[in-house]
N, C-alpha and C positions, 0 to 999 in steps of 0.2 A: 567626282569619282572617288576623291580623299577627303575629310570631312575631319580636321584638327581640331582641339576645344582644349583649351587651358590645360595646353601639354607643358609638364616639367620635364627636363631630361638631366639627369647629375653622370658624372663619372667620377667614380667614386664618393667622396665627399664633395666634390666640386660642382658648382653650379653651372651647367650651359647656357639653359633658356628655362625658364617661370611664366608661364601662365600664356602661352604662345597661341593662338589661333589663326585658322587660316582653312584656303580650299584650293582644290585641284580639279577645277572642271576640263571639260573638254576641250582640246583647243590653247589650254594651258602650256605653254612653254617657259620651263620655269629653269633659269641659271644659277644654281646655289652656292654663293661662296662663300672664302671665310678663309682667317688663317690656320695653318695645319694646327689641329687639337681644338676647333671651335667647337666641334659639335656636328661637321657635316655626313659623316657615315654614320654617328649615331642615328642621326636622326634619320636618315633614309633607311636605315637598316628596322629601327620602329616603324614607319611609313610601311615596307614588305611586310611586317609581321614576324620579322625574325629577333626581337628584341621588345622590350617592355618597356613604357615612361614611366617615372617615379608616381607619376602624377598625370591625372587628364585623361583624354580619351581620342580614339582612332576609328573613324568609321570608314571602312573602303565597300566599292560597289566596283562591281567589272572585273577584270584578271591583270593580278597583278605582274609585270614584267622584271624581274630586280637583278643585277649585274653586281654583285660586290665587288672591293679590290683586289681581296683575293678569296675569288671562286672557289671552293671544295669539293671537287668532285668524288660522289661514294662508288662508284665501281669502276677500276681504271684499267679495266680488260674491256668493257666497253669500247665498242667502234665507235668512232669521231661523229658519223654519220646517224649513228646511232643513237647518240648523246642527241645529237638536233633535232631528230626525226623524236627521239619522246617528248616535246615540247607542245605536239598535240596530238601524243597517243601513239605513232605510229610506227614506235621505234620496235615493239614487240610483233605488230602482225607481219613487219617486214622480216625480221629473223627467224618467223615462223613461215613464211612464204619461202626465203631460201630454204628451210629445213626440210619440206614438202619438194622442192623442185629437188634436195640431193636426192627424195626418195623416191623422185618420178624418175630418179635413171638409175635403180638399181636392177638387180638381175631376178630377182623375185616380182612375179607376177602381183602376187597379194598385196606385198609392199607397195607396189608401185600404184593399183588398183586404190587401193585406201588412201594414197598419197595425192594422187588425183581430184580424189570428192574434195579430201579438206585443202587442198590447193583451192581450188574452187569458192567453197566455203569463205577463205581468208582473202581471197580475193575481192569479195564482194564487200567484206570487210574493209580495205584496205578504199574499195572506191567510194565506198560511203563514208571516207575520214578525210578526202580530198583526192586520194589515189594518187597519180603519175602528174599531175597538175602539182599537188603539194610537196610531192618531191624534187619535182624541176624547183620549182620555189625555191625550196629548202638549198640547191644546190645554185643557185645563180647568189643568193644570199654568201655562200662560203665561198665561191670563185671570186665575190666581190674583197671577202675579207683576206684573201691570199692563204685557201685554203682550198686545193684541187682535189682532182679525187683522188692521186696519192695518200694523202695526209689524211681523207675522210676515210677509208679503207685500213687504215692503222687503229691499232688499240690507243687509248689512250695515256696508259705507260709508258708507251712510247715517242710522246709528244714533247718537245718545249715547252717552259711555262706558259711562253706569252703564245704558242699554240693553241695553251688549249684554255688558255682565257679568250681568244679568240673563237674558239668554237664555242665557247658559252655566250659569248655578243650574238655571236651567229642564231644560238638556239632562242636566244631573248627576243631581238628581230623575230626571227620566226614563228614566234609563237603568236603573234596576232594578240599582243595582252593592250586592253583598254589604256592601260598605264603601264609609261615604262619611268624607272628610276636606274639612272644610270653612273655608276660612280666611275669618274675615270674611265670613260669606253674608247678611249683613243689611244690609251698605252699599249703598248706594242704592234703598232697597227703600224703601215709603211704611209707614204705620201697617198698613192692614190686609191687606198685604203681609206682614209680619212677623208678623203674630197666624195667619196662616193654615201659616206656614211650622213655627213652635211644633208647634202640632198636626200635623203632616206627619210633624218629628222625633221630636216623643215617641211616635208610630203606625209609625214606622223599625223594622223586625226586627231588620234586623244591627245589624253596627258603626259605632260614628260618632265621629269624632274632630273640634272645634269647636272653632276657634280665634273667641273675640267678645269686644268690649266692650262688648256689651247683657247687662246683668246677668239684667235677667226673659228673655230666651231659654235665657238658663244655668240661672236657677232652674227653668224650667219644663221641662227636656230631659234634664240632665244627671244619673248617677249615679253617675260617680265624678270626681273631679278630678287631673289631671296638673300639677305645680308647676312651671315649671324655674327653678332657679337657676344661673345661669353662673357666676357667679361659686365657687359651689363645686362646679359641674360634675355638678349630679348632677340626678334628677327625684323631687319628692318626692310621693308615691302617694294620694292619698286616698279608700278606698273608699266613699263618703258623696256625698249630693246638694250642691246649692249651697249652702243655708242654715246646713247643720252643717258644710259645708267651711269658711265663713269663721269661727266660731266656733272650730273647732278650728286654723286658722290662726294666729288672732290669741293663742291658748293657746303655739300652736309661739314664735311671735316675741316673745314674755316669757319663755318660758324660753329661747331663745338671746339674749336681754338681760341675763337674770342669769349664763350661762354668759360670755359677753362680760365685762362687768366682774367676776366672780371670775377668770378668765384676765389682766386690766388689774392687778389684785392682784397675783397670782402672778410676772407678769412683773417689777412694780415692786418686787419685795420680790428677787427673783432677780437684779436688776441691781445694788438696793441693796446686798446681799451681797459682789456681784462688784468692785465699789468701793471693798469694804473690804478682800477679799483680796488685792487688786492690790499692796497695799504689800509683804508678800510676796512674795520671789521663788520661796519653795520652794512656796506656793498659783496660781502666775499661771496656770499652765497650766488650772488647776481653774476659776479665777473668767474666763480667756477662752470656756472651753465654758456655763460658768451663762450668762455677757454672750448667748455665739450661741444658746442656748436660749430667752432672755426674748426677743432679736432675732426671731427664729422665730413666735414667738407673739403679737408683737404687730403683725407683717407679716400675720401671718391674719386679726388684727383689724381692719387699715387693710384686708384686701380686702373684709371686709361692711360696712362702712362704705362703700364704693364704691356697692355695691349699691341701698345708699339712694339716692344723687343724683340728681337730676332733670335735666332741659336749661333752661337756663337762656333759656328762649323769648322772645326780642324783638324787636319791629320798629325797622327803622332811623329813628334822627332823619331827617324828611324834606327834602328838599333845596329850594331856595326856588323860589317859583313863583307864578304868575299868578295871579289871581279863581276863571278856570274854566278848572282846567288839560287837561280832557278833554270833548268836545262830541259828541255823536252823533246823528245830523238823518237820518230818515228810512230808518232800515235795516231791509228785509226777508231773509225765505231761504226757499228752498225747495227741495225735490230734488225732482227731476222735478215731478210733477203735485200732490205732497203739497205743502201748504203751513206752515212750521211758524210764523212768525210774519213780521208787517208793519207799516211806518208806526211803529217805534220810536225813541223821540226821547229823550235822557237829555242833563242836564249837571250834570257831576261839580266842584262848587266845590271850592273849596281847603278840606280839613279837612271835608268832609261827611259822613254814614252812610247809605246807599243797600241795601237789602237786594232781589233777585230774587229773587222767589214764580211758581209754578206749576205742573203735575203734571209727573209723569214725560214726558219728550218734548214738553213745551213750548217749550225751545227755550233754555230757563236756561244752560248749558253754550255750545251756539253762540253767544250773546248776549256772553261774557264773553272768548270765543276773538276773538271779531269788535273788541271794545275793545282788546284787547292786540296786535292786530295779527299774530294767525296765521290768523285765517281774514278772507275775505273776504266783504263782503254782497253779496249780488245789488245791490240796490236800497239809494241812501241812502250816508255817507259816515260817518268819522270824523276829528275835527278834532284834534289835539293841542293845546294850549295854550302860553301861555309858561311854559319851564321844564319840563315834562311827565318827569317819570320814573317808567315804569310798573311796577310790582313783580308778576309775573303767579303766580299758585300754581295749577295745573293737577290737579285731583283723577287723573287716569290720569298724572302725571309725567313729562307728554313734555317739562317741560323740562329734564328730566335726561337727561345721555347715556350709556345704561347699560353702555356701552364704554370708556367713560375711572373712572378711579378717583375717590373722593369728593375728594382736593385737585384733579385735574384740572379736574372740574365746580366746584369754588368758585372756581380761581383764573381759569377760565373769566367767572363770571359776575361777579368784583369787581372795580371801578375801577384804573386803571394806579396809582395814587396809593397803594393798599393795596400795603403787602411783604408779603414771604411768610410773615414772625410776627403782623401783624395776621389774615391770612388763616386760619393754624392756630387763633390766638385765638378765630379767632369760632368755627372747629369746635368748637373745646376745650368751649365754652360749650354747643353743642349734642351734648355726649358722643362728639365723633369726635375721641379720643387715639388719640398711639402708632403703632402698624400698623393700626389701623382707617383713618386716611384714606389708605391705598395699596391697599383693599378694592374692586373693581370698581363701578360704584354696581348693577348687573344682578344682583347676591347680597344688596343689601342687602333687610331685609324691610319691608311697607308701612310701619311706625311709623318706620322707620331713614329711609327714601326721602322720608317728612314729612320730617323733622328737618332734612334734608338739602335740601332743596328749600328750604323756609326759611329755612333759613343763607344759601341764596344772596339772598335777597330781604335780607338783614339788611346785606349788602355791597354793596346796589346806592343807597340813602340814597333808594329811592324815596318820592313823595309820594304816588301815587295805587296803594293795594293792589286786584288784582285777585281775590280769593280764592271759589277752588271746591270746596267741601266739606270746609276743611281744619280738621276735627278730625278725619277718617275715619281710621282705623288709629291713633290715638293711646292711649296707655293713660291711666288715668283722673289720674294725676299729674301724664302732660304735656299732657294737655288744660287740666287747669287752670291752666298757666303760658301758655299759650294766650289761652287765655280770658283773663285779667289783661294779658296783652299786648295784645289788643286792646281794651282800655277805657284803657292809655293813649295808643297810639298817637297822635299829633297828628295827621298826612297822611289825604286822604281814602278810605276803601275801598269798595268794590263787592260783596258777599259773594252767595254763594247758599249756603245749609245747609239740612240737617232735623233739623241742633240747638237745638232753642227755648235751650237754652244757650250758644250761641256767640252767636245773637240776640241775646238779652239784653243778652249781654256788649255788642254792638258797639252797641249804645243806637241803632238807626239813626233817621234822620228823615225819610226816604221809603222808599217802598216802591214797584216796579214788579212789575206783576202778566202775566207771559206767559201765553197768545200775546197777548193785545188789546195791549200793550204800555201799559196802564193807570197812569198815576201819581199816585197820593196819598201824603197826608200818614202816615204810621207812626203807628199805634194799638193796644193789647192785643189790641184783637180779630183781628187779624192771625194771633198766637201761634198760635192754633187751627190754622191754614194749614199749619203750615211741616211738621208731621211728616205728613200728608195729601201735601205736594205733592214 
């Protein structure tokens, strides 16, 4: 159904993968991983057709399904329901069937007369696209994803991020497409959310290409696995489920260990050579090609070795500050008639752990927009303290601007005080060398867009971290620098997650519970919560 042929993919100057082929038949269940910045939303995002390879070619057959990490939706007065229901077509006769039924009850004869036929009309419409079958469909699909009809009767403006990236899983499911490519389709999803989605994938016909760091969706879905390495530009193939992929993985990276140091030999004994011919003048020419030989070889070596590195993930020492550097007295919200939460009261002392708990569309997300100062409450106020500096992490990364390049956005968000070498510094530290931070931040992919988002927080010497789902798109190395980062942090944070592991990590000592805007003291029993809400 995908049909690849000596695909090149670069970002920027950078080499991903050279001359890659490969297919996606039916029946295909394909796991794609790789460390964050391989190359894996590039290339699904070419795969959709929303993107171009430097090189090579992409034949697709069938309809393609694509879920990116972060969805764009173009009209956000659009109904929820609405959004799903155009995934085959039928989001239009349904708006025009309600617009016919307000005008079958008005008071006008004629109106209602005319309103009638094309009632009628759009009906028949409406059952030759699947009718009341297709929209039950459509609606046991978003019950599944913890989206009721509440939430589908709302504009889209109105939604949470991870809302209405859920409503776009929903529309992707629904749509019946040959092929789906799914990046990250388990972020913001609750527990039985995710167990119902398993079962969905593994009952999938076609083709599916899965970008996750949920390891049991992978065990439970996947039958072959897609490697990439960037670093040697290539994809390496594994026709095998999860469990024998990693085993045979960890077989692959012992023997390119021993192939590494036998090459670390060869070179050292090739140089040594070459230093001894050098006294020779009638050998020099001989012992400068051994020298660029062993040079050669040991430049391949220093690029997998790159491979390994991690980002060196850390929050800023915090800048000094008052008791309770952050106060919040009485903040409500609501959109229109819906009420999402009220009468919230928080204060954030200096050096505190404060965790937000509650279900999908509680309100956790506006609750933390409204601290940081990009949204506003209805009702109720926010106090800043003395010394206040707030380090905001946005799980949808609007506080990146995805028009300017990664130095742009850091030298953006860092003190006049920091030059321009502290600034690269801190990248350097979170893996943005070279030509990568002249990279647009709008190409980077979600793990890259972490990285980078937090770099800016690490230049701001904030005291109070506002953090929103951030391990999501992390791969499992840099989450755990992550995580370590935040157990030593000094400055106080805010978090909302559905990782009992970042939890942990952050040891909090309250916990507020939306919508009641509830506060108690931090308990075990808590845990249970966080992958539920």
């Amino acid at each position: 159904m995908i049909t690849v042929s000596n695909l090149e993919l670069r970002a920027g100057a950078r080499l991903l993968m050279d001359e890659v082929s490969f297919r996606i038949d039916k029946g295909d269940k394909i796991g794609l991983v790789g460390r964050n910045g391989a190359g894996k939303t590039t290339l699904t995002r070419v795969l959709a057709g929303e993107g171009l390879p430097a090189a090579g070619t992409v034949t697709r057959t069938g309809e393609i399904g694509y879920l990116p990490q972060d969805p764009r939706t173009p009209d956000m007065e659009q109904l929820a329901r609405d959004r799903i229901l155009s995934a085959r077509g039928l989001d239009v006769v349904v708006r025009r069937l309600r617009e016919a039924q307000t005008d079958m009850a008005s008071d006008d004869a004629e109106v209602q007369r005319k309103a009638m036929g094309r009632y009628d009309r759009l009906e028949s419409e409406f059952l030759a696209g699947g009718g009341y079958a297709a929209e039950a469909e459509a609606a046991a699909i978003s019950a599944n994803l913890a989206l009721p009809d509440r939430i589908l009767n709302q504009p889209l403006r109105t939604l949470s991020g991870g809302q209405r990236r859920r409503v776009e899983l929903a529309r992707i499911l629904y749509s019946g497409a040959d092929t789906l490519l799914l990046d990250e389709p388990t972020n913001h999803l609750d527990a039985d959310s995710i167990m119902w989605l398993r079962d969905f994938l593994k009952a999938h016909q076609g083709g599916l290409i899965v970008i996750s760091h949920d390891v049991e969706l992978l065990e439970a879905t996947v039958n072959k696995v897609f490697h990439l390495d960037a670093n040697r530009a290539v994809i390496d193939v594994y026709n095998m489920g999860w469990k024998r992929y990693l085993s045979q993985r960890e077989t692959d990276e012992r023997a390119r260990r021993r192939e590494r140091a036998n090459a670390e030999k060869k070179a050292a004994v090739l140089l040594d050579q070459a230093n001894k011919m050098r006294a020779k003048a009638t050998k020099a020419v001989a012992a400068q090609n051994m020298a660029k030989r062993a040079e050669r070889m040991l430049a391949g070596l220093a690029e997998e070795r790159t491979s390994d590195r991690v980002a060196a993930l850390r929050f800023p020492e915090p800048a000094p500050c008052g008791k309770t550097p952050l106060t919040a007295e009485g903040l409500s919200k609501s959109y229109g008639s819906l009420e999402i939460f009220t009468d919230v009261d928080l204060a954030v002392d200096r050096g505190s752990r404060v965790v937000i708990l509650g279900l999908n569309g509680a309100g956790k997300t506006t609750l933390l927009r409204m601290l940081a100062g990009v949204d506003k409450p209805d009702t109720g106020e926010v106090i800043p303290g003395h010394g206040l500096k707030v380090g905001y992490y946005a799980q949808e990364h609007e506080t990146l601007d995805t028009s300017r390049s990664v130095l742009e956005n850091m030298r953006s968000a860092a003190p006049d005080h920091l030059g321009d070498a502290d600034v690269r510094g801190i990248l350097g530290s979170f893996l943005f060398q070279g030509d990568d931070v002249d990279k647009p931040a709008g190409v980077l992919s979600g793990g890259e867009k972490t990285r980078l988002a937090l770099a800016t927080i690490v230049a701001s010497s904030a005291n109070v971290l506002l953090l929103d789902e951030p391990t999501n798109n992390l791969d499992p190395a840099s989450r755990r620098e992550i995580l370590g980062a935040l157990k030593t942090y000094k400055g106080a944070v805010v978090m909302v997650s559905h990782d009992e592991g970042a939890v942990e990590a952050l040891n909090p000592e309250r916990v507020v519970l939306l919508p009641d805007g509830v506060e108690d003291l931090w308990s075990a029993d808590y845990l249970d919560l966080i992958t539920l809400a």
